[in-house]
N, C-alpha and C positions, 0 to 999 in steps of 0.2 A: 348231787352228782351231775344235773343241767350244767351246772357254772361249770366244773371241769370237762365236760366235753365239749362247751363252747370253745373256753379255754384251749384245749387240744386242737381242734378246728381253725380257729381263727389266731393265733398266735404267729401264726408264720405268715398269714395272710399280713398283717399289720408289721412284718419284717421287713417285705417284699415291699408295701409305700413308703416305709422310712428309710428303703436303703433306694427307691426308685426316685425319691425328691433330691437326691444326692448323686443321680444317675450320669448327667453331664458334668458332674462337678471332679475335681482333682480328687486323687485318692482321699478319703476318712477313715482311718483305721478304727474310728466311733461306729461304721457303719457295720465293720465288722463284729466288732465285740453286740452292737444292738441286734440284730439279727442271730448271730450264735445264742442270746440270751435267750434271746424269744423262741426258738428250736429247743434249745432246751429246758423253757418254761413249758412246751408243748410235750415235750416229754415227760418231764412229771406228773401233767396232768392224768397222762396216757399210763405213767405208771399205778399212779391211784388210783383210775378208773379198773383194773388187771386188778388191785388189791380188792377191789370191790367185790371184781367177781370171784376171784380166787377162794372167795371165803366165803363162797354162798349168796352174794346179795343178788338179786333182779338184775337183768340186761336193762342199760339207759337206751329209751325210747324218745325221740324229741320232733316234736313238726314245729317248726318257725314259724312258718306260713303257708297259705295256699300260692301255690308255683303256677299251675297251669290248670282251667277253667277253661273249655272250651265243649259244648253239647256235652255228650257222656264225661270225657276227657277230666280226671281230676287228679292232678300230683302234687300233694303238698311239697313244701322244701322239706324233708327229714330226712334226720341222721339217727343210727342203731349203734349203739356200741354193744355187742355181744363180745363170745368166747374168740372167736373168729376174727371180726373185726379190728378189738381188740390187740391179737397179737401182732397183725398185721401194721395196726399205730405204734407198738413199740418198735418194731424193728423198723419200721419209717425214720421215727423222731428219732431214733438212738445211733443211727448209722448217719443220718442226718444232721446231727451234733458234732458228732467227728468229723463230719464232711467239713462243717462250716469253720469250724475251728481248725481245721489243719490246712484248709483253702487261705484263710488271712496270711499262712506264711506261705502257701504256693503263689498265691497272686500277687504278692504283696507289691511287684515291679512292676505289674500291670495296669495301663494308663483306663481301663474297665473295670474296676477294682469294684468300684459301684454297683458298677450297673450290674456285673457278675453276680453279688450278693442277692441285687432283687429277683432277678430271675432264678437263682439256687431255693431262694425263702418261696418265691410263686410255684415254682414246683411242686417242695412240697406240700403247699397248700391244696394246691389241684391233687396229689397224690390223698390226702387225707380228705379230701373229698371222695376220692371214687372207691377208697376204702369204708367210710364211714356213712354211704347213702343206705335209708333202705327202700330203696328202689330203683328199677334199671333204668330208668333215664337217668337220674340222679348219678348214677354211676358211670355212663355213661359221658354227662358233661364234666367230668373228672378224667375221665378217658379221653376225651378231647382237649383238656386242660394240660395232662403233664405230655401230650403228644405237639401240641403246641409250646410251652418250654423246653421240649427236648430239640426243639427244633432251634428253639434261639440259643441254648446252651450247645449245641452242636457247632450251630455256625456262629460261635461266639466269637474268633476272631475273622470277619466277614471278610479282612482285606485279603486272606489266603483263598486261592479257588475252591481247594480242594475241599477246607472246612465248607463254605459255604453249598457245594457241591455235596456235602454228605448233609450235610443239614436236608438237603433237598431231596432226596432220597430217602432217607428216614422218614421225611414226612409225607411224600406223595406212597410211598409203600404203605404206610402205616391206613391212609386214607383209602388206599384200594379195598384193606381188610376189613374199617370199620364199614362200610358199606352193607359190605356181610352180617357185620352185627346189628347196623340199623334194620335191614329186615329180617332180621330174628325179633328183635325187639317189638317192630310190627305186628307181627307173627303171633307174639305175645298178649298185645291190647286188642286185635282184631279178634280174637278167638278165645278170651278170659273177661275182657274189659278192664282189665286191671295193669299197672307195670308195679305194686307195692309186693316187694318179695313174699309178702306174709299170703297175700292173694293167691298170688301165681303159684307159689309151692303149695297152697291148700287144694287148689283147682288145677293142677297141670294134668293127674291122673285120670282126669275125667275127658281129658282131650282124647281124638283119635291117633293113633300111634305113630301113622305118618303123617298127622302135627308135629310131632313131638319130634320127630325123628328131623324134619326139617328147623323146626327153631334151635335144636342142639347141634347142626350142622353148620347153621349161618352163627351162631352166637363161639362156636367154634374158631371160624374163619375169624373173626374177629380178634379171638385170642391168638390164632397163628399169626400175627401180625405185629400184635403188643410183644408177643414173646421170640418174635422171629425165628418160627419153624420153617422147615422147607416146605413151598420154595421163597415164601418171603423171609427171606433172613439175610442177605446180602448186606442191608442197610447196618449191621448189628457191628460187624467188624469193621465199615468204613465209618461210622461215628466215631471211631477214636480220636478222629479228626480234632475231638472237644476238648478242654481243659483234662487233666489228667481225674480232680475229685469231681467231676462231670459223669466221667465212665465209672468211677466207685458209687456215685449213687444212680445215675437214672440205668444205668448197664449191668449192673451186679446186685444191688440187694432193693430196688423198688420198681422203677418202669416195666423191665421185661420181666417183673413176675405177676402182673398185672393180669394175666393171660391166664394163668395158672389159677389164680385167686377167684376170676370169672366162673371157670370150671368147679374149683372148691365149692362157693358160694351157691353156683346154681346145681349143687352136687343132687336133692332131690329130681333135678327134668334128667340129669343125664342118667341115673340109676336106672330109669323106665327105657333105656334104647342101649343096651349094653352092646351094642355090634357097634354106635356109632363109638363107645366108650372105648371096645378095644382096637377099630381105628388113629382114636386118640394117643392109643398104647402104643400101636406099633409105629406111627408117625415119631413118636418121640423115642422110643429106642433107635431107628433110623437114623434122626437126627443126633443122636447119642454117639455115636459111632461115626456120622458123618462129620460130625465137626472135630472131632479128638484127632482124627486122621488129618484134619488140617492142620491144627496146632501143633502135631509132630514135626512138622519139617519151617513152618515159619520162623523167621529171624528179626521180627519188631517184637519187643517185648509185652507192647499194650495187645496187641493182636492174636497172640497167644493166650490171653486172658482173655480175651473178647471169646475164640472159639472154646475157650473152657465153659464160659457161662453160658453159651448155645448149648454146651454137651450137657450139663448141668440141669438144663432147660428142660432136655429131654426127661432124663432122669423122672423130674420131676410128673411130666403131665404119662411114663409110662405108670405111676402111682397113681395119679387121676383117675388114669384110664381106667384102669382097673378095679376101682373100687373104693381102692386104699388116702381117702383124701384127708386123712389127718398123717397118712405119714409122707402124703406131697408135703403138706403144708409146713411138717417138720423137717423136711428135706430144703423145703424154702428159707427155713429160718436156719438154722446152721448155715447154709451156704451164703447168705447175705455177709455172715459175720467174715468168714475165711477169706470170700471174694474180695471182698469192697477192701479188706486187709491188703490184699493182694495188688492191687491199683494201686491205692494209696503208698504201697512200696514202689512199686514201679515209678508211681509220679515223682519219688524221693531220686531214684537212681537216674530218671530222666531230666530232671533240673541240674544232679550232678557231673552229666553227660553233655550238658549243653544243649539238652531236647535230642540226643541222639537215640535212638531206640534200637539200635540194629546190635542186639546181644552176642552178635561176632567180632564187634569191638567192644567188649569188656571184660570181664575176667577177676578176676584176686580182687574185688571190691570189698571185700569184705574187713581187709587191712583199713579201707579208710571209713568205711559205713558198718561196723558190726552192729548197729542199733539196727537199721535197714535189715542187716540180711538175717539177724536172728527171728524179725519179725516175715520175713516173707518166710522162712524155711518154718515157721508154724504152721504159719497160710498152708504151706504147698503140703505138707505132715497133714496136714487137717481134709487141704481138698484128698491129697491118695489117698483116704480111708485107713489110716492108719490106727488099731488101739492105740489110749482112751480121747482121739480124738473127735470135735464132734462128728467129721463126718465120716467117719467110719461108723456109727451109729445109724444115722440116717439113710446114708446111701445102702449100706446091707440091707437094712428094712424093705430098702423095694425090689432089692432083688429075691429077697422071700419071698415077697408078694408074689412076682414073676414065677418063681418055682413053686409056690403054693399052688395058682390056677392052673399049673403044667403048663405054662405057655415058656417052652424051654427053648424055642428060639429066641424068643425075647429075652432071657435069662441067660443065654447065653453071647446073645450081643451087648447086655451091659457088663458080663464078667469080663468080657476081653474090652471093652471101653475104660472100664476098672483100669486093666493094667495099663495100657495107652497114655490113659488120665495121670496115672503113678510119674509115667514116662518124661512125659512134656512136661510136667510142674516142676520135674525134679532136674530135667533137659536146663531151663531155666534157670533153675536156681545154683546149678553147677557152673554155667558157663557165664553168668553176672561174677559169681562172689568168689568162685571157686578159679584153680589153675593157673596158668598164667596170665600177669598185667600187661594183656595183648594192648590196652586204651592207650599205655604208654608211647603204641607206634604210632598214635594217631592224635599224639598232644593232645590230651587231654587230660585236666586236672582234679579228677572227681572229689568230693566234699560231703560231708553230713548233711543231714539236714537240719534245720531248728529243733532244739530238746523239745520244744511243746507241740511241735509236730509229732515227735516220735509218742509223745506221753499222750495226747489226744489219740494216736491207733492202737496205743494201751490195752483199753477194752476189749476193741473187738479182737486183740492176741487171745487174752483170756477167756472171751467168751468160744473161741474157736478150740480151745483144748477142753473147755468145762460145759458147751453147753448139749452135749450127748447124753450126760449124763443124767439129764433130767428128764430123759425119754419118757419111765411111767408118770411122771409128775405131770408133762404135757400132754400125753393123753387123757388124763383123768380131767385134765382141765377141756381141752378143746368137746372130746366126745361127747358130752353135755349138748352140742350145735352138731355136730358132725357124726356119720354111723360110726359104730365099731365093726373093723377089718377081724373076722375072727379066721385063727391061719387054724388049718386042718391037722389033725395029732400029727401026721406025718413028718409035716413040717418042723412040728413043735422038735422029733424026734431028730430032724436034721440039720436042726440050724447049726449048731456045734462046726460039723462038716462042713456047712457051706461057709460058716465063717471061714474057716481054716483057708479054706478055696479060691476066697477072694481075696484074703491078706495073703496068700502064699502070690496070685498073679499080681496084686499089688507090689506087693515088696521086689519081687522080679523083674517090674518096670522103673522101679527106685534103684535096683542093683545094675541093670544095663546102663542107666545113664547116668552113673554115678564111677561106671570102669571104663564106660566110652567117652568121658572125662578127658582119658589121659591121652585121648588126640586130642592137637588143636583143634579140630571144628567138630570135636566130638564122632558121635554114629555116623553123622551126614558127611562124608567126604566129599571134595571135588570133583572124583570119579563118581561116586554114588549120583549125582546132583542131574548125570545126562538118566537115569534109569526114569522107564515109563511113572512108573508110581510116584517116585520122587516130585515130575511134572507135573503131574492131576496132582496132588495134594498143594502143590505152592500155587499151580493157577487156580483154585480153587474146584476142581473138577470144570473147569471153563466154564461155570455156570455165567458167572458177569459179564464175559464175554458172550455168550449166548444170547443173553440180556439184552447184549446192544446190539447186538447182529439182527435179531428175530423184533425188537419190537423199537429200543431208542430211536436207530436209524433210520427203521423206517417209517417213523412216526414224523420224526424231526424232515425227510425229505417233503411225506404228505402236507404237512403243516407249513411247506416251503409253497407248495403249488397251490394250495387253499390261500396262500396270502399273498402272492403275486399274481394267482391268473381268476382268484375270483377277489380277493379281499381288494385286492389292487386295480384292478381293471373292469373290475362290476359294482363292488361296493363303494368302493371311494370314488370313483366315475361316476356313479347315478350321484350322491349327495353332493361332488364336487360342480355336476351338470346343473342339478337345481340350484346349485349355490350362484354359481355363474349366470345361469337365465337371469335369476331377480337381481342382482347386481349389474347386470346390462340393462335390463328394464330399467330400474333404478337410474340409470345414468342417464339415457333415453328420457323420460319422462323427468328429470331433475330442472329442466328450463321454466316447469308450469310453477316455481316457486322463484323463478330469478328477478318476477317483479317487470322485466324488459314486456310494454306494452304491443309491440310489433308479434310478439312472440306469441302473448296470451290471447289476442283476438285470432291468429290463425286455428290455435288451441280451440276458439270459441266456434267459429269456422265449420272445423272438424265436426266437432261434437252436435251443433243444429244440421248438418248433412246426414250423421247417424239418426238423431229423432225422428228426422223428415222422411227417410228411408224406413226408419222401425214401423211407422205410423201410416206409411201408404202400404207398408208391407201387410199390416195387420187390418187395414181397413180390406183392402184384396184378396186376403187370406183365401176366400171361397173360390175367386176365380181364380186364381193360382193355384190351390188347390186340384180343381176339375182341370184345368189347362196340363197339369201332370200328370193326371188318371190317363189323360186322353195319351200324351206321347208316350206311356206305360203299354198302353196297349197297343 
């Protein structure tokens, strides 16, 4: 079981040099297929390692080596594959396969074809790193790892500003957060001695409460960051900027659930501070609602997928919050499959568009892409929780949970997110595939895309209609690592009802945007477009602009007057002064090597007048001395 978790580990790591020594060079379509093989050698592994456990055998436990030695300080290198872990590496490697392989025909024109690949393979290297530690540093330099590739896959076309401008953003946001997590982590060794999860979950109880309360708060911040809750979430939708199978994997089923997985993982500290937990909850129902309401009125196609997976986000960490961390974690897993589905169409329709994204030039796609559109209208069937998809499985789950603990504001901010969500997916898939061929007015001649494109997001179609259905299967497996959510008879009594509830506003928001269709620009008309609401959803409640108003600008003027009135005028003044003294001196004194004998004995001159002076100076000392006292006083 060692060899197959190395295996799983390092497989993509060895993708990511063999497609990085081919980095400058002209496209290899070798480079592709070796990397795709090696993701999905890394996935079998990850599938065996799952058959292991599925049937009873021992969690693999491995230390490599000893990492860090310093006084107390001991963190070997190790890696855990448990219940947890585990499912985490499948849905890595397996949306990761698809990525790679369906990437060789989205890139295939592109003069980075290479380099593309290593960085997609280092990803997820770094991602199966910070799933697979057991321990928080460990996880952390994984955390550091796919945040640093998400930065070079963001600004992977670096000659555009705007890519390279989100890359930067992504990444200085992401560094504000961990900050957060690095003094949690502190938090942790200062007050345990330990960062080996087995440690710290044996020993966290015995801490003081407000310990505990502050390492779940910074270890917290951390995740709002990976997972871009508000208010750091900005960076989430202007990453689109990346390759399209960029946003399918670091944006929809691995990087921003990283945050999530944090919280699962360290489900024991956060269970002892359940105030900070239903923070957690309402933060993410917030953000549930706050971003559905964006994706309602947007007209870039990847962008409305971007604020799907923020809403999604939510979703997820109001399950955290609350207790319920096997049914985040299955709320994670279904939506990986549906999202990354969902991208991965969009990047179909964007290549056929000419890279045009703006879904009010398209329309009746569906005449030239039916491969395309029957796949996203799974996706979008699967995200609006529609029976027997999967996520109508998953997502009802947390809204139990929500109406289980009576926290029915919260429960009722994801029912109506529910319908929102139904809304815009369906907004989407109406106005690409469906009504009029508006593209027509705008020359454009859209196209399929390669059959082993479509056949590689195969999978995850299927897995998005079938994988709800293995709900008790996945918890019998996970809760072995993870508590069991026991729901109260009440619940048990009402779930029927509340099903009904939430596919009745689901389907509702599938039926409004399916008859608001039969206008051109759909619900949002051109009149509609001056209404307040309308504004704050497309500017994004001006929060970006706030952004730059309250801290870019005035950062960037201060950073103006620190480099011209001190960096320019003091710092470079003082070492440009001393530079120029010894370079004068230097000049000055350069004749005592010219050899000219006129010169050197004046030299010589000098220097017996200094002796002569030092010598009657020091011989006199006393009466000069006393000769001073005396004009002193």
């Amino acid at each position: 079981m060692e060899t197959l978790l190395y295996v799983a580990l390092f497989a993509p790591l060895v993708g990511s040099l063999f497609a990085g020594i081919y980095g400058a060079s002209p496209k290899t379509l070798l480079t592709g297929i070796v990397t795709s093989a090696l993701i999905f050698t890394s996935f079998v592994a990850s599938l065996l390692l799952f058959l292991h456990l599925y049937s009873g055998g021992e969690r693999v436990h491995v230390e490599m080596m000893d990492w860090i030695m310093a006084g107390d300080l001991n963190v070997p290198f190790g890696f855990v594959v448990d219940q947890v872990s585990v499912t985490m590496m499948l849905v890595v490697t397996l949306v990761s396969t698809v990525v790679h392989i369906y990437s060789m025909g989205y890139m295939e024109k592109d003069k980075g074809f290479n380099r593309f690949f290593s960085y997609l393979s280092a990803f997820v290297f770094s991602m199966m790193v910070l799933v697979m530690s057991d321990n928080f540093l460990g996880l952390f330099i994984g955390w550091e790892g796919v945040g640093l590739c998400s930065w070079l896959l963001i600004g992977f076309w670096y000659h555009k500003e705007s890519a390279t401008w989100a890359a930067n953003e992504a990444f200085i946001m992401n560094r504000i957060a961990d900050l957060g997590m690095l003094i949690g982590i502190f938090l942790i060794y200062w007050n345990i001695g330990s960062l080996q999860y087995d440690v710290v979950f044996a020993n966290i109880s015995n801490l003081d409460i407000t310990i505990v309360t502050w390492i779940g708060i910074f270890l917290f911040i951390g995740a709002m960051g990976k997972s871009a809750q508000f208010p750091l979430h900005t960076w989430l939708a202007d990453a689109m900027e990346g390759p399209t199978p960029v946003s399918a994997l670091i944006h929809a089923a691995t990087m921003v659930t990283a945050g999530v997985y944090l919280v699962i993982r360290a489900n024991e500290l956060f269970f002892l501070i359940p105030d900070v937990g239903y923070f957690i909850a309402s933060l993410g129902a917030f953000v549930a609602m706050f971003a559905a309401t964006m994706a309602l009125v947007n007209r870039d196609i990847k962008r409305v997928i971007a604020y799907s997976t923020l809403s999604q986000l939510g979703y997820m960490f109001v399950a955290a919050g609350l207790g319920a961390y096997w049914i985040a974690l299955f709320h994670l897993v279904t939506h990986a499959f549906f999202k990354a589905l969902l991208f991965l169409g969009a990047g179909n329709v964007m290549h056929a568009m000419d890279d045009e994204l703006n879904i009010m030039k398209m329309g009746g796609m569906r005449k030239v892409m039916l491969g395309t559109a029957v796949l996203m209208l799974i996706a979008s069937v699967a995200l609006a929780g529609i029976y027997p998809f999967a996520g109508f499985f998953s997502k009802d789950k947390i809204l139990e949970v929500a109406f289980d603990g009576h926290h029915y504001i919260l429960w009722g901010t994801l029912w109506i997110t529910a319908g929102l969500t139904a809304f815009y997916s369906f907004r989407v898939v109406m106005l690409v595939f469906f009504g009029s061929e508006r593209y027509k007015d705008f020359g454009f001649h859209p196209h399929e895309a390669h059959s082993y494109m479509l056949w590689a997001m195969a999978p995850l179609a299927v897995l998005a209609i079938v994988a709800g259905l293995f709900e008790h299967q996945f918890f019998d497996f996970v809760h072995m690592v993870l508590p069991h959510y026991e729901f109260s008879e009440h619940t048990h009594h009402m779930v029927g009802q509340l099903i009904i509830v939430t596919t009745a506003i689901a389907v509702t928001g599938i039926a409004i945007a399916v008859f608001s269709n039969m206008f051109r620009e759909g619900l949002f008309s051109s009149a509609f477009r001056n209404n307040f609401l309308y504004k704050l959803f497309d500017n994004q409640y001006y929060i970006p602009k706030i952004y730059d108003e309250v801290f870019s600008k005035p950062y960037k003027e201060l950073s103006e007057v620190f480099w011209k009135q001190i960096d320019m005028k003091i710092v470079d003044a003082t070492v440009d002064g001393i530079a120029n003294t010894l370079y004068a001196t230097g000049e000055e004194t350069r004749g005592m090597q010219s050899g000219n004998l006129s010169y050197m004995l004046r030299w010589m001159v000098a220097g017996l007048l200094v002796l002569l002076v030092s010598a009657v100076a020091y011989t006199y000392s006393d009466v000069l001395l006393t000769l001073l006292q005396g004009v002193a006083k």
